[in-house]
TORTOR-849811 format. One record per residue (C-alpha): residue number from 1; residue in one letter; x, y, z. Coordinates in nm, 3 decimals. Each point is the difference from the previous one (the first is absolute). Layout:
<sites>
<site><marmar>NUM</marmar><marlum>A</marlum><x>X</x><y>Y</y><z>Z</z></site>
...
</sites>
This chain:
<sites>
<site><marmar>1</marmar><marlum>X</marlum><x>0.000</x><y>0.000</y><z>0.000</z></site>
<site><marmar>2</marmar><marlum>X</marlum><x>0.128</x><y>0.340</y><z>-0.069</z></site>
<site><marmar>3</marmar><marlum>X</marlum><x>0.034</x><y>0.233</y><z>0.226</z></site>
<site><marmar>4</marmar><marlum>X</marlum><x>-0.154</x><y>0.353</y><z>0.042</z></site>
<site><marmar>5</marmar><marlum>X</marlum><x>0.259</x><y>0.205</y><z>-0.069</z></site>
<site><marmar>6</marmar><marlum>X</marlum><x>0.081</x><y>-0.181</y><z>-0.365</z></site>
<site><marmar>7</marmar><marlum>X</marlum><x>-0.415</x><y>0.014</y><z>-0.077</z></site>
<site><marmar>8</marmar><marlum>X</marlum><x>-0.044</x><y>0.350</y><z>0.084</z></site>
<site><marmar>9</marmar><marlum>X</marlum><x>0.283</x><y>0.082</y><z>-0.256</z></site>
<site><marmar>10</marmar><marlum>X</marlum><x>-0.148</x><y>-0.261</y><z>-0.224</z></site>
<site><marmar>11</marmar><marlum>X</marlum><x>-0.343</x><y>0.200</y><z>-0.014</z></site>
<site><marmar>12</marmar><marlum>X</marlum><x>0.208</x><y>0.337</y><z>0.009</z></site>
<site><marmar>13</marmar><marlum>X</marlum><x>0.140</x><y>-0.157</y><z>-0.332</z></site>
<site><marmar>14</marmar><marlum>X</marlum><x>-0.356</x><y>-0.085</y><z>-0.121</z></site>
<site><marmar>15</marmar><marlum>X</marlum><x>-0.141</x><y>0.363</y><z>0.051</z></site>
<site><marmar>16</marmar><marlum>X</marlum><x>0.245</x><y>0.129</y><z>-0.163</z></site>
<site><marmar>17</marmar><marlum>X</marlum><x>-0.032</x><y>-0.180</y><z>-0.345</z></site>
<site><marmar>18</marmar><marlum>X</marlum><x>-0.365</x><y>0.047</y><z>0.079</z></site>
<site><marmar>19</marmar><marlum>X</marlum><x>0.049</x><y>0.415</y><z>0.040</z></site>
<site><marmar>20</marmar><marlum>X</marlum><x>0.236</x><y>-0.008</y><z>-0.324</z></site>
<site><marmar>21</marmar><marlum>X</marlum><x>-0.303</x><y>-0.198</y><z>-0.232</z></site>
<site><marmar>22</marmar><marlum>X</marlum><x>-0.246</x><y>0.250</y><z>0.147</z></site>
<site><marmar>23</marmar><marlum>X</marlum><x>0.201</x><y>0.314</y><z>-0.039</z></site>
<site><marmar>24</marmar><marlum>X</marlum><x>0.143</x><y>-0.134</y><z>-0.355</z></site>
<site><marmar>25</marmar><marlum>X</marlum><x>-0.309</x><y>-0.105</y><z>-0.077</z></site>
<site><marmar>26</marmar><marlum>X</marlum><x>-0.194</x><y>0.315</y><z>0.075</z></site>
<site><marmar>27</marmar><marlum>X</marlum><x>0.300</x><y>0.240</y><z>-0.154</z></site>
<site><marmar>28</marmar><marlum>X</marlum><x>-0.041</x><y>-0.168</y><z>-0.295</z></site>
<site><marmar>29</marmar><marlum>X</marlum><x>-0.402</x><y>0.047</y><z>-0.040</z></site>
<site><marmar>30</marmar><marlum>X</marlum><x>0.012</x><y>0.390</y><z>0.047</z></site>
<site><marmar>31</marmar><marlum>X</marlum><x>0.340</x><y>-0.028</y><z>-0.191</z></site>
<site><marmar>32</marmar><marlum>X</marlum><x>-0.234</x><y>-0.091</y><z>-0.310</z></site>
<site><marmar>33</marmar><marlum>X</marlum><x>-0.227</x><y>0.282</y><z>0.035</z></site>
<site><marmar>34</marmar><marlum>X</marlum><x>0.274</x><y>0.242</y><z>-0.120</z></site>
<site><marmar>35</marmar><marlum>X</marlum><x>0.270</x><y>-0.241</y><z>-0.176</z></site>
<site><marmar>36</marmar><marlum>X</marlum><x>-0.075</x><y>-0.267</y><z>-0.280</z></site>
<site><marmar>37</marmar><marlum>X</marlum><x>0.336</x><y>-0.192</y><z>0.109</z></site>
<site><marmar>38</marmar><marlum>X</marlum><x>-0.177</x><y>-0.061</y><z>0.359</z></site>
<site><marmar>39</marmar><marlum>X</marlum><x>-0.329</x><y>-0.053</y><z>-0.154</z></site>
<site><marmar>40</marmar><marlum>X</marlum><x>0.145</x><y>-0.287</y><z>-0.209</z></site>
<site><marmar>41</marmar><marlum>X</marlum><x>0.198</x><y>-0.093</y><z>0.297</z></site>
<site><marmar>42</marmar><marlum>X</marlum><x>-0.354</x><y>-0.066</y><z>0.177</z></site>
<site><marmar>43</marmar><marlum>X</marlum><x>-0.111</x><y>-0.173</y><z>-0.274</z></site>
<site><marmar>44</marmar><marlum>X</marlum><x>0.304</x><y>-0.264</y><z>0.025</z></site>
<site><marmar>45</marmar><marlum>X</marlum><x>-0.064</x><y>0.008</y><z>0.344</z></site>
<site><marmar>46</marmar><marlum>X</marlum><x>-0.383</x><y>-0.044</y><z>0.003</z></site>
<site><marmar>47</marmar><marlum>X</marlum><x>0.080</x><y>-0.320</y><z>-0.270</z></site>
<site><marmar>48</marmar><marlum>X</marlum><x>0.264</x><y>-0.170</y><z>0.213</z></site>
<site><marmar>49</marmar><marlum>X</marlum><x>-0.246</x><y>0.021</y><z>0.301</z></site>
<site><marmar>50</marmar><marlum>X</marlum><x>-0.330</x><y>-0.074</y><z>-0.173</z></site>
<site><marmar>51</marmar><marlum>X</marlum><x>-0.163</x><y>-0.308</y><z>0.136</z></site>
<site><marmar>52</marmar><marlum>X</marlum><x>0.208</x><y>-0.004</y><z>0.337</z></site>
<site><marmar>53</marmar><marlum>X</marlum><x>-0.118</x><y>0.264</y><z>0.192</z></site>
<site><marmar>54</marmar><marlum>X</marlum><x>-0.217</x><y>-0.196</y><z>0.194</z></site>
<site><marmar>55</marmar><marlum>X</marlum><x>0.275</x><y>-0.245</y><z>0.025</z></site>
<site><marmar>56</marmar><marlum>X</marlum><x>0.249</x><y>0.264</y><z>0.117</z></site>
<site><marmar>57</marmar><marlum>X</marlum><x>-0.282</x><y>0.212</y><z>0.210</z></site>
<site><marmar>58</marmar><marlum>X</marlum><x>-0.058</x><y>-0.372</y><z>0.192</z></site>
<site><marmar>59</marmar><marlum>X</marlum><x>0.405</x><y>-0.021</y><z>0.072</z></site>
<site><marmar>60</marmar><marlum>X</marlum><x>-0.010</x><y>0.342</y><z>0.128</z></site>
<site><marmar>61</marmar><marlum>X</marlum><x>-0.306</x><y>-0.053</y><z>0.232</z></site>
<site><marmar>62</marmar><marlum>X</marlum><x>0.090</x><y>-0.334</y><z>0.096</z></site>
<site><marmar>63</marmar><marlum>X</marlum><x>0.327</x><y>0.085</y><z>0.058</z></site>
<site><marmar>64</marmar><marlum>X</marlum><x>-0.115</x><y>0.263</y><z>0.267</z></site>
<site><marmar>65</marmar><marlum>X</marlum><x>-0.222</x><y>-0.240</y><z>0.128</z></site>
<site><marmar>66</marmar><marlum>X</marlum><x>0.304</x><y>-0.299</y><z>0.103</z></site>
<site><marmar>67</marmar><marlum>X</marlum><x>0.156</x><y>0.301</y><z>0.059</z></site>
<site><marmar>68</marmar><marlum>X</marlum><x>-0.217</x><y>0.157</y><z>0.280</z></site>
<site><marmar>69</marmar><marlum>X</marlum><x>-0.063</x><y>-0.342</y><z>0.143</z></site>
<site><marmar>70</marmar><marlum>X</marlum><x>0.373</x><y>-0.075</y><z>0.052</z></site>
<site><marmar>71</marmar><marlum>X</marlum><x>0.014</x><y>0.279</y><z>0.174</z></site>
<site><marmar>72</marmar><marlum>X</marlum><x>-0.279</x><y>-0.061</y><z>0.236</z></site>
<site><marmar>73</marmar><marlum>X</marlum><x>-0.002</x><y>-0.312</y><z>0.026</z></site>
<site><marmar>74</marmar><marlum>X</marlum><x>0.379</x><y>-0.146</y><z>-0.037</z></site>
<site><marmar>75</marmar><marlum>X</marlum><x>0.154</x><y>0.343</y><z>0.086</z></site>
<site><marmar>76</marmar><marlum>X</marlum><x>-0.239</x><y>0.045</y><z>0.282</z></site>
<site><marmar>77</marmar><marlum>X</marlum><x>-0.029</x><y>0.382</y><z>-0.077</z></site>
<site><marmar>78</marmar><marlum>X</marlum><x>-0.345</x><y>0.112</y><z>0.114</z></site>
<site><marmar>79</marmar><marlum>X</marlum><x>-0.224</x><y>0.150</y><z>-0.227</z></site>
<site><marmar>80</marmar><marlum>X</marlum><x>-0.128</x><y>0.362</y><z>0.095</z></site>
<site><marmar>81</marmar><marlum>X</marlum><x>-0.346</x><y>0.077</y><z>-0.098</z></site>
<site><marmar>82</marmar><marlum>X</marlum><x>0.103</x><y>0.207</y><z>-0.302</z></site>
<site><marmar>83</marmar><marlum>X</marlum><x>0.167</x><y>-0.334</y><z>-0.104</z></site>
<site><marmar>84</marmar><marlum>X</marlum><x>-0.277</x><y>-0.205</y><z>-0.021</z></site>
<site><marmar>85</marmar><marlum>X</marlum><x>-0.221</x><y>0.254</y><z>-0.197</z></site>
<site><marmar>86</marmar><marlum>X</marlum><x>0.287</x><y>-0.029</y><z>-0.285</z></site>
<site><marmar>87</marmar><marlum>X</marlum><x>-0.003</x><y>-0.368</y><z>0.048</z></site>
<site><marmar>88</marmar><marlum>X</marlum><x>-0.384</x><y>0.002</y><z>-0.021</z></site>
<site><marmar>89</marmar><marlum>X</marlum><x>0.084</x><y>0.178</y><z>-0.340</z></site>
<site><marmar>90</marmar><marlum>X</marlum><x>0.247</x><y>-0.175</y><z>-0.086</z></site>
<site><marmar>91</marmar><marlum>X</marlum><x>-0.096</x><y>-0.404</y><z>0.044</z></site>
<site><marmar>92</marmar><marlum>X</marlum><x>-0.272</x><y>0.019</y><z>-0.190</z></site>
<site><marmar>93</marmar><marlum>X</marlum><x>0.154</x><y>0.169</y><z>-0.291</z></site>
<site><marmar>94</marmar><marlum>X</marlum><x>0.223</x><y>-0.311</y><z>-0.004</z></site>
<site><marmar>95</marmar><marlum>X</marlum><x>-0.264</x><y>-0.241</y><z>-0.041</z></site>
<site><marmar>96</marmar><marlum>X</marlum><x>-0.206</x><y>0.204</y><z>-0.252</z></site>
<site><marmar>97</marmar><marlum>X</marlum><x>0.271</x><y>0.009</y><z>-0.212</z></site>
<site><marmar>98</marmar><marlum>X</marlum><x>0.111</x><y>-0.322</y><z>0.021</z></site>
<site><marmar>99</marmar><marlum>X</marlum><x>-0.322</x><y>-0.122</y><z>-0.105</z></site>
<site><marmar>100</marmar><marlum>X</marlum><x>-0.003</x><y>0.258</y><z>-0.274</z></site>
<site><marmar>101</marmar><marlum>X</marlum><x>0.289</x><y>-0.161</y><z>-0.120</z></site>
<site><marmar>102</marmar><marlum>X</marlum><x>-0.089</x><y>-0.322</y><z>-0.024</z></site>
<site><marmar>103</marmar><marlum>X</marlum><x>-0.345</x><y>0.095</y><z>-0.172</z></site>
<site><marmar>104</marmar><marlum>X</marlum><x>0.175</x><y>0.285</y><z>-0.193</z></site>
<site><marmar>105</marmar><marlum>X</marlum><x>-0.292</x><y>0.269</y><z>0.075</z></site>
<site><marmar>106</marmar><marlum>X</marlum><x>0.125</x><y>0.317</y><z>-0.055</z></site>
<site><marmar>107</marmar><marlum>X</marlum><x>-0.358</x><y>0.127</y><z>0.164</z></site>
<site><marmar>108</marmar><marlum>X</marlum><x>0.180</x><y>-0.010</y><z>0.358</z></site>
<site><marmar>109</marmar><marlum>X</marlum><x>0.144</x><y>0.330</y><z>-0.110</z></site>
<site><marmar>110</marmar><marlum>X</marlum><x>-0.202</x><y>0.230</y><z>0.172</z></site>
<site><marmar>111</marmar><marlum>X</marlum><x>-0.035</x><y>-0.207</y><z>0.321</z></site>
<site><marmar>112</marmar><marlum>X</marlum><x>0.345</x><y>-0.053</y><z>0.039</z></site>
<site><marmar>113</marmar><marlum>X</marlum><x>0.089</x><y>0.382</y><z>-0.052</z></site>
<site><marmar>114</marmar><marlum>X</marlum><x>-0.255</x><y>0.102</y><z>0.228</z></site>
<site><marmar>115</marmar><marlum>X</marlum><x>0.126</x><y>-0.190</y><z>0.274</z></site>
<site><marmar>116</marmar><marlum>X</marlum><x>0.329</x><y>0.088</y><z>-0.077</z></site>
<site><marmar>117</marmar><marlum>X</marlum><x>-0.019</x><y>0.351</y><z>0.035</z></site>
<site><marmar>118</marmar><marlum>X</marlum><x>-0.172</x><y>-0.057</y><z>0.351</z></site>
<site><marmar>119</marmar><marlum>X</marlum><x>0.257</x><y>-0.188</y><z>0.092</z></site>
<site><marmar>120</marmar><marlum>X</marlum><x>0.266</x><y>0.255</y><z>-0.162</z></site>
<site><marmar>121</marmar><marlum>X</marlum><x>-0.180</x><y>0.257</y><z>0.171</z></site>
<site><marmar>122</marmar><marlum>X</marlum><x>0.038</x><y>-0.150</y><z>0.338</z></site>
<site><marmar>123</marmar><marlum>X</marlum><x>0.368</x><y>-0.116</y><z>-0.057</z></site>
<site><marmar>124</marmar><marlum>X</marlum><x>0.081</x><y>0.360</y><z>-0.072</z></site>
<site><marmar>125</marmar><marlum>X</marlum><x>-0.146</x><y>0.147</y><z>0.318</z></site>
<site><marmar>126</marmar><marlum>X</marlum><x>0.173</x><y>-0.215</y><z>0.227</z></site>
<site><marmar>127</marmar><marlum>X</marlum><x>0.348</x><y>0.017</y><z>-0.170</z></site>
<site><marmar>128</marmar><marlum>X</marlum><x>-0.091</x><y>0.380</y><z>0.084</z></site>
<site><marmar>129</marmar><marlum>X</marlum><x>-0.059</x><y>-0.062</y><z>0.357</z></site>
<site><marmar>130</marmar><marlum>X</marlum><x>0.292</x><y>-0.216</y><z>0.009</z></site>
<site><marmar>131</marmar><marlum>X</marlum><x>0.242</x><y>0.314</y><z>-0.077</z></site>
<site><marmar>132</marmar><marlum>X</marlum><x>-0.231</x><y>0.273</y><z>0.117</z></site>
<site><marmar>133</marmar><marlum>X</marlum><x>-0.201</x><y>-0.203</y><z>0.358</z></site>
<site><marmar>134</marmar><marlum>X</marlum><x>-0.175</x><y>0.331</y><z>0.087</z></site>
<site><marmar>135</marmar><marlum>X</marlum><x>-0.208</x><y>-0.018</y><z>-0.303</z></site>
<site><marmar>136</marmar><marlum>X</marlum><x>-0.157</x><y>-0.331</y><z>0.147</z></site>
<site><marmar>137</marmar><marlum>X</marlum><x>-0.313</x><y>-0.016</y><z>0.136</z></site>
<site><marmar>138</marmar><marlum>X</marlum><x>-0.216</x><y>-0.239</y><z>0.202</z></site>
<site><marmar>139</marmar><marlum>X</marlum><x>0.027</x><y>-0.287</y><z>-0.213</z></site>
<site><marmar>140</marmar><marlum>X</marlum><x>0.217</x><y>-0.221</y><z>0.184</z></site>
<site><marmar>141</marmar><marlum>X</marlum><x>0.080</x><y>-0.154</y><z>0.306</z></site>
<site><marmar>142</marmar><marlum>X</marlum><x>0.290</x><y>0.093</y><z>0.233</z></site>
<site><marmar>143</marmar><marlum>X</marlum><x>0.096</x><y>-0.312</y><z>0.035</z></site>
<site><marmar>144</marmar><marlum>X</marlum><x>0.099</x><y>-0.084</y><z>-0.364</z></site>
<site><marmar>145</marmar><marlum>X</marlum><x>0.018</x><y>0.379</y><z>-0.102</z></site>
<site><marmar>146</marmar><marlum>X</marlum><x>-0.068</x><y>0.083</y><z>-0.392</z></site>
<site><marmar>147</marmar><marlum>X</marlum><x>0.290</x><y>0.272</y><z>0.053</z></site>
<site><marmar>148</marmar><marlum>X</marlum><x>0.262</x><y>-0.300</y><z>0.081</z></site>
<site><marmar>149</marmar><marlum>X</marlum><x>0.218</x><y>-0.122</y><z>-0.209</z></site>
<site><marmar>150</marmar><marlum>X</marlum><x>0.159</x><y>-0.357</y><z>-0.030</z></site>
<site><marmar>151</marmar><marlum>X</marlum><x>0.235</x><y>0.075</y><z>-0.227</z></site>
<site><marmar>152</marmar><marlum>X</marlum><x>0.145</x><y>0.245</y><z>-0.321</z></site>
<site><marmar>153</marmar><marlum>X</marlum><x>0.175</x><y>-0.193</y><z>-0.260</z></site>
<site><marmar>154</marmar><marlum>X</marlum><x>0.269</x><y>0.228</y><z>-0.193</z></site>
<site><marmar>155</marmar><marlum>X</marlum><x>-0.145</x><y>0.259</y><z>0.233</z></site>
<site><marmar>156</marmar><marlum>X</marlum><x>-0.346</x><y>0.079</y><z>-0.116</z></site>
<site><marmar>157</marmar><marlum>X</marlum><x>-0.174</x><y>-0.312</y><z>-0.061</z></site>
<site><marmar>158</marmar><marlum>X</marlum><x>-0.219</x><y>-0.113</y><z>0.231</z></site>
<site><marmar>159</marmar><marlum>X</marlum><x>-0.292</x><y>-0.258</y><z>0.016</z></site>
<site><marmar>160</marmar><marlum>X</marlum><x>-0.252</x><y>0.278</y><z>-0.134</z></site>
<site><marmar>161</marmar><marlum>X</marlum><x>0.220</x><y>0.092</y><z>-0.218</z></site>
<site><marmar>162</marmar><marlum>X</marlum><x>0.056</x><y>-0.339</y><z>-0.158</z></site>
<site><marmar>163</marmar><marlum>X</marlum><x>-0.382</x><y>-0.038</y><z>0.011</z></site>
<site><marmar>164</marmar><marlum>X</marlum><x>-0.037</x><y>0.309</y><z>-0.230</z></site>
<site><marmar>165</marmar><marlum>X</marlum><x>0.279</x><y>-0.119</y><z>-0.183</z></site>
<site><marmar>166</marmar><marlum>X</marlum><x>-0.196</x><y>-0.342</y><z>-0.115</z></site>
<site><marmar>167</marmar><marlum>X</marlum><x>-0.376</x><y>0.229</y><z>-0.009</z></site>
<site><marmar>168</marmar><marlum>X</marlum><x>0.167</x><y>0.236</y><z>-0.246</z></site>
<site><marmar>169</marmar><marlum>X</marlum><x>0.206</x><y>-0.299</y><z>-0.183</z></site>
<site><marmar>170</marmar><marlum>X</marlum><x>-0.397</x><y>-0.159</y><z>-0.032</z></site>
<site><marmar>171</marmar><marlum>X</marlum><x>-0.120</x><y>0.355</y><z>-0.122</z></site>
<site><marmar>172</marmar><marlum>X</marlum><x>0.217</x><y>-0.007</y><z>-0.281</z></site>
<site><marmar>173</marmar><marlum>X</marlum><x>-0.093</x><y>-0.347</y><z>-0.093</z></site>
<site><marmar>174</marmar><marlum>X</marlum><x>-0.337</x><y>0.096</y><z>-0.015</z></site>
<site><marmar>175</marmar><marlum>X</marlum><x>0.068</x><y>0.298</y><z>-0.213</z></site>
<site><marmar>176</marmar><marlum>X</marlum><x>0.175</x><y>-0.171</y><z>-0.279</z></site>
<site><marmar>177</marmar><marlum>X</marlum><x>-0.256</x><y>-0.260</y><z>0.006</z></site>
<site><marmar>178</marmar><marlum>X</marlum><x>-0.221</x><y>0.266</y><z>-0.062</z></site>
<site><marmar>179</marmar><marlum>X</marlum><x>0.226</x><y>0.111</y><z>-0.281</z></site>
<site><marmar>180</marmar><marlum>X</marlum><x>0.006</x><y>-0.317</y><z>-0.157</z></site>
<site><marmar>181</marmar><marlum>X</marlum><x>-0.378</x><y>-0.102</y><z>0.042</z></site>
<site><marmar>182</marmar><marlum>X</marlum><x>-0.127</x><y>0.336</y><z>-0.138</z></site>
<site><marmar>183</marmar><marlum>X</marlum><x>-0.261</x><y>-0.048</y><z>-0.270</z></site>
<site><marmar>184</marmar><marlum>X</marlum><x>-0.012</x><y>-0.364</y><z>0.066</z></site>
<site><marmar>185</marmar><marlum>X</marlum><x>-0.193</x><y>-0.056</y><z>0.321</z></site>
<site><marmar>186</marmar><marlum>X</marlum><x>-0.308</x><y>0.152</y><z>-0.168</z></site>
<site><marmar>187</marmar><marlum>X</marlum><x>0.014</x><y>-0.356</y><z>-0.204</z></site>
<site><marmar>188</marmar><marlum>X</marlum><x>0.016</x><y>-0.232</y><z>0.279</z></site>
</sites>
């Protein structure tokens, strides 16, 4: 069994590659609003992706999922209520998709984002409170305090922040599915 130190810079690892396809991603789509280069850049990109979005939206989630529970559960770190809320988010997003894989529907689009950007939403508050604890309010306990941290990998990321890392890694699944299923889910 590994030990804590060599997962937590395991999943450091994993957000980042996750935060470089998002941000690479995303450059390149408003890239292609102004350049023709970076809009046939997307379209390369878009191809090389198209039918495994689900596929790679499922790693993502799923891989937060093992994540999380390694943490909890082989780790021992306790979740905090803001934890569970992403979790909440973020299990089910795992399953949906990996369903949606296996039946390749394409229609779990605007679930998935949905839940996503709840999830997003939430992961981004308390990576706030993390840095900034007099910004939290009432939502959690004193005894496993939303404010805490268990740990900053390269010196930033935390669990939130690898939560938002997989929610926004999802997000951009979702949005080049939605690239490459325009015009065709009106036939299904």
């Amino acid at each position: 069994m590994l030990d804590l130190d060599t997962m937590k810079l395991f999943f450091g690892f994993l957000t980042l590659v996750a935060n470089l396809v998002v941000v690479g991603y995303l450059a390149v789509v408003i890239a292609a609003r102004w350049s023709s280069a970076a809009a046939d850049l997307r379209i390369r990109i878009n191809g090389y992706l198209d039918g495994y979005e689900l596929l790679f939206g499922a790693l993502a989630a799923g891989t937060a999922t093992l994540g999380s529970l390694y943490l909890s559960e082989i780790a021992h770190l306790i979740p905090c209520t803001d934890c569970w809320y992403q979790r909440i988010a973020m299990y089910p997003i795992a399953v949906i998709l990996g369903i949606a894989t296996v039946r390749r529907d394409a229609n779990v689009r605007i679930y998935v984002t949905t839940i996503a950007v709840m999830g997003a939403i939430v992961s981004i508050y308390h990576y706030l409170i993390q840095w900034f604890p007099n910004l939290e309010g009432t939502s959690c306990t004193t005894s496993v305090p939303c404010t805490g941290v268990w740990f900053r990998v390269f010196g930033f990321i935390s669990i939130p922040y690898m939560a938002l890392s997989a929610f926004a890694l999802v997000l951009v699944m979702m949005l080049a599915l939605r690239s490459n299923t325009a015009g065709t889910e009106d036939r299904e």
